[in-house]
C-alpha positions in Angstrom: -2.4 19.5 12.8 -1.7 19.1 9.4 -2.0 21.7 6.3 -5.1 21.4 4.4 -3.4 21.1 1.4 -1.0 18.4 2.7 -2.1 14.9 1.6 -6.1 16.1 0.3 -7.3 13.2 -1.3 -4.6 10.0 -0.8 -4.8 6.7 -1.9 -7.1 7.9 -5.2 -5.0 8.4 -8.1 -6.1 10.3 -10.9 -4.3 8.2 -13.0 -2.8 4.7 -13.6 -0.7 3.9 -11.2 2.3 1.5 -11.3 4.2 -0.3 -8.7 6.9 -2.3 -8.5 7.3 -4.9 -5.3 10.5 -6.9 -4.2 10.3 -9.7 -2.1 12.6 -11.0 0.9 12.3 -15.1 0.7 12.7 -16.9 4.1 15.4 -19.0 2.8 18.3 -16.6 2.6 19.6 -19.0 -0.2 17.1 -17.9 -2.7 17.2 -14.6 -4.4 15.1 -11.6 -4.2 12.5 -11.5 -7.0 9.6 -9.0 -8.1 6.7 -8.6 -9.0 5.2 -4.7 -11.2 1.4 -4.0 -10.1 -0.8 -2.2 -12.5 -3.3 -0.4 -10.2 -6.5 0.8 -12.3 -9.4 2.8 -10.7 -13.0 3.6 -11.1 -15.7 5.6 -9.1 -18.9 2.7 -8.5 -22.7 4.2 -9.1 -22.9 4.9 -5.5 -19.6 7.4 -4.8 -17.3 4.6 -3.8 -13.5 4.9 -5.3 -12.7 1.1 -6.3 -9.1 0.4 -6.7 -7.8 -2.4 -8.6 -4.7 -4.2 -8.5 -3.6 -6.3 -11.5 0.1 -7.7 -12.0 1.5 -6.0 -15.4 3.5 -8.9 -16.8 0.5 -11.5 -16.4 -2.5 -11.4 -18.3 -5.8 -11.5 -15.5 -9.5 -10.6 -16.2 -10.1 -10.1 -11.8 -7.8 -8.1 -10.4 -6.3 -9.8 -7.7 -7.1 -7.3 -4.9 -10.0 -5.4 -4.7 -10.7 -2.2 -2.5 -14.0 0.1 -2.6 -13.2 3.3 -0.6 -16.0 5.6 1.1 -16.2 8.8 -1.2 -16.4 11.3 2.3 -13.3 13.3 2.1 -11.4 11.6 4.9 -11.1 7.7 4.5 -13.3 5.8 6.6 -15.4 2.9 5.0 -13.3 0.4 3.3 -14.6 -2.9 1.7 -11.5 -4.9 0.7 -11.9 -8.5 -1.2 -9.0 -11.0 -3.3 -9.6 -12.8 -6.5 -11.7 -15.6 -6.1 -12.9 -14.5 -2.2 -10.3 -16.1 -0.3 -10.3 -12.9 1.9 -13.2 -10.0 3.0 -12.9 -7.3 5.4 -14.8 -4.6 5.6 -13.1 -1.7 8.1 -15.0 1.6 9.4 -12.0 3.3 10.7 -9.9 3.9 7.3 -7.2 1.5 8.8 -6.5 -1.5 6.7 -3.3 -3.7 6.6 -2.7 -6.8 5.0 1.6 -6.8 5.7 1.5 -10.8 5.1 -0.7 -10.1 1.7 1.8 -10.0 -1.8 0.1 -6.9 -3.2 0.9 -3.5 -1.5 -2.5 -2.4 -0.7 -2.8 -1.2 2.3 -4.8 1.9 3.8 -3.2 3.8 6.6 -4.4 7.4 8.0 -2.5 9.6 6.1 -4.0 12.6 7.4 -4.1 12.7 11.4 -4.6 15.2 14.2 -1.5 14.5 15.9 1.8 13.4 15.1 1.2 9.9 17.0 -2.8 7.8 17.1 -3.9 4.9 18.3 -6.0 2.2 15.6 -7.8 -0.8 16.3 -7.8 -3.7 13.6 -10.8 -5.9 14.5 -10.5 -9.5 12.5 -13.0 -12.8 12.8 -12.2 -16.6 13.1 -13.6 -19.3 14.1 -16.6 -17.4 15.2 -14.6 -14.7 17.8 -13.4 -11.2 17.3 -9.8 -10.6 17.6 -8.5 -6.8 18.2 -5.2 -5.7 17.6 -4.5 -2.4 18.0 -1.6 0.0 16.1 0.2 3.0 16.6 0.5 5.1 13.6 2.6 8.0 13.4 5.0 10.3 11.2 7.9 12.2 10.4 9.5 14.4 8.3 11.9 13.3 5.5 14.5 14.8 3.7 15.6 13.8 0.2 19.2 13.1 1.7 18.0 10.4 4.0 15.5 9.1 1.7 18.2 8.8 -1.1 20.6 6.7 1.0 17.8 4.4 2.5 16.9 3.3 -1.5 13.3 4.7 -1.2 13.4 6.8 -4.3 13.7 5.8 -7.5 15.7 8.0 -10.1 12.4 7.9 -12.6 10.3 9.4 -11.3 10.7 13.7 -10.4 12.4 14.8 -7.2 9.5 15.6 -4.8 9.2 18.5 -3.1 8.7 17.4 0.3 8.6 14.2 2.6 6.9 12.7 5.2 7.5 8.6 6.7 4.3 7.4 7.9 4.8 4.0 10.0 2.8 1.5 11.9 3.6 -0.3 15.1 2.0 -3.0 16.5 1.0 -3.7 20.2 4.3 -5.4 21.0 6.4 -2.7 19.2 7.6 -4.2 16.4 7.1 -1.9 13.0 4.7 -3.7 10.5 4.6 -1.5 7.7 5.8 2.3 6.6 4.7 4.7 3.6 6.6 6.9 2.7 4.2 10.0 1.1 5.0 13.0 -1.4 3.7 16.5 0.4 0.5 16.8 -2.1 0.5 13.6 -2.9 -2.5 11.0 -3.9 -0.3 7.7 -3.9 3.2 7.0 -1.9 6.1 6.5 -2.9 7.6 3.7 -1.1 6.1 0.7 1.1 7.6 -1.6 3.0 6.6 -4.6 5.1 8.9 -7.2 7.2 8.7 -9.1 3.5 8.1 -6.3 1.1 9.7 -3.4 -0.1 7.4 -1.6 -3.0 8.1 1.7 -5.4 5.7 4.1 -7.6 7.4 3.6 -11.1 6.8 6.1 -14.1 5.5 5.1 -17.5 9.1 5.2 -18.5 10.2 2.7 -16.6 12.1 -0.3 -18.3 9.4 -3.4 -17.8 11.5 -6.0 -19.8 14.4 -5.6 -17.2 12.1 -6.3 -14.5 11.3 -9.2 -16.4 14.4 -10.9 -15.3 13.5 -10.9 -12.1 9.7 -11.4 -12.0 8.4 -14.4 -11.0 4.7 -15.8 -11.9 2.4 -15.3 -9.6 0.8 -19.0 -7.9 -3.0 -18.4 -7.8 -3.1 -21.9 -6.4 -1.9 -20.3 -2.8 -4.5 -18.9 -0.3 -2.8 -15.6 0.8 
């Protein structure tokens, strides 16, 4: 079982929270491009932690996801919505992924009894209930391996310890991984089959990243 002190309160940041996302295009013709996330948060009236992503280089009044998190110590009740409504969920498990969804803001069990657990992800259409269900599990990381791989960045401070979190789905293929700071309150590095996604310090250098960033087409559905 996991140290108390490992991991006590993730996914709520006491602080802004930057993040910078790549993106793999289909077309292997086109180039990678990127997007930097500004994640603000806020505590509602009634003990929820709302979380609230906003793309940096863009100017938007709604943030374009939105995710109210049960205040009970472990993760449970999650109420997740997109600008304009185009998608609603409401989980009771603290399991939530959305790997086909731009903004990296996903909810995973950090904190498990056992190295390896079962999740169910329950979504409706068309009037049935569709159940999927995913194996999370971890590992230790050292800095070495994480170096090499690219999931650290050289801005922001060396962590002391590491741990890979990933999700499989019922026909084994890997649909997303975290990788998580010992202590930590946010992760380091995402990725999805699309999506690779960093933490990035206040330092960071945004009008680089300009070069790169592409707007963002609130005409699509997501």
């Amino acid at each position: 079982m996991l140290s108390s002190r490992v991991y006590a309160l993730p996914y709520r940041p006491d602080t802004e929270t930057r993040i910078l996302s790549t993106y793999r295009s289909s077309n292997e013709n086109l180039p990678v491009y990127s997007h930097i996330w500004k994640l603000e948060r806020e505590v509602s009236p009634d003990g929820k932690y709302i979380l609230k992503f906003y793309p940096e280089l863009q100017r938007s009044s709604e943030p374009i996801c939105l995710l109210k998190i049960a205040q009970d110590g472990i993760i449970k009740d999650i109420e997740y919505t997109t600008e304009g409504g185009n998608r609603e969920r409401t989980v009771n498990n603290g399991f939530l992924i959305v790997p086909d969804f731009p903004v990296p803001c996903n909810i995973i069990p950090v904190v498990q009894k056992d190295a390896a657990e079962v999740y169910e992800d329950r979504t409706r259409a068309g009037g049935r209930i569709f159940v999927h269900r995913y194996s999370v599990s971890y590992r230790e990381v050292d800095l070495q391996e994480a170096g090499s791989n690219g999931w650290l960045r050289e801005d922001l401070h060396e962590p002391v310890g590491l741990r890979m979190i990933t999700v499989i789905d019922d026909n084994g293929h890997e649909v997303l991984r975290q990788l998580w700071p010992l202590d930590g309150t946010w992760w380091i590095y995402e990725e999805t089959a699309m999506r690779r996604s960093w933490r990035i310090s206040e330092s960071y250098n945004v009008e680089l990243e300009k070069l790169r960033c592409r707007p963002i087409n609130r005409a699509t559905s997501w």
